[in-house]
N, C-alpha and C positions, 0 to 999 in steps of 0.2 A: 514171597516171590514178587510183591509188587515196586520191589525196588529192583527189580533186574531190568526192566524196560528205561526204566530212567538211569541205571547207571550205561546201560549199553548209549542211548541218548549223550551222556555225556561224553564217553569214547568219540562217536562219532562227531561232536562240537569239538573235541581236543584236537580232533587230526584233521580237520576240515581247519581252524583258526592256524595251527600249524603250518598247514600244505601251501594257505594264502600269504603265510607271513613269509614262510621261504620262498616262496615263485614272485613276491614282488617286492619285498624286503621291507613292506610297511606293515605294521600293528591295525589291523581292523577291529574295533573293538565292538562292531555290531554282529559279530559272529557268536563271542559271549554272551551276549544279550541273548538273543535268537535263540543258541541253546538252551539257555536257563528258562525261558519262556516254552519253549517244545518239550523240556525234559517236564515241567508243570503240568503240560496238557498231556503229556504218555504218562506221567504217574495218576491224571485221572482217569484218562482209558483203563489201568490198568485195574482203578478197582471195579470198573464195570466187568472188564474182560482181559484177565492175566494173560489168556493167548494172545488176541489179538494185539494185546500190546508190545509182546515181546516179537511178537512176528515182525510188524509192521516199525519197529525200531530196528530189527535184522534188517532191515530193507532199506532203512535208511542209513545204518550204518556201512551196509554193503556197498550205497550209490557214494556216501562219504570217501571211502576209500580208492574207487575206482575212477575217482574224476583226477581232471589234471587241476 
């Protein structure tokens, strides 16, 4: 289970780099970065605490999706 919080992490870096490349038509490439860096520190959380990792990636992936 401690790869569910980082794969949710990376959904949520997929559609966030997405969202910014179609609403401005340019390639930001510190969005990749960013994720691969948060998706490192949610697969640490996760082995202290598999809930709270998967929670708090839900949460992030939720605000990922609901932003313009």
């Amino acid at each position: 289970m401690a790869n569910t919080a980082t794969g949710i992490i990376l959904i949520a870096g997929t559609a966030t780099f997405a969202t910014e490349w179609y609403n401005t038509g340019k390639v930001n490439f510190k969005i990749p970065i960013a994720t691969l860096l948060a998706a490192a520190v949610f697969d640490g959380l996760a082995k202290l605490s598999d809930k709270a990792a998967i929670g708090l990636s839900v949460m992030v992936l939720l605000g990922a999706l609901t932003t313009k």
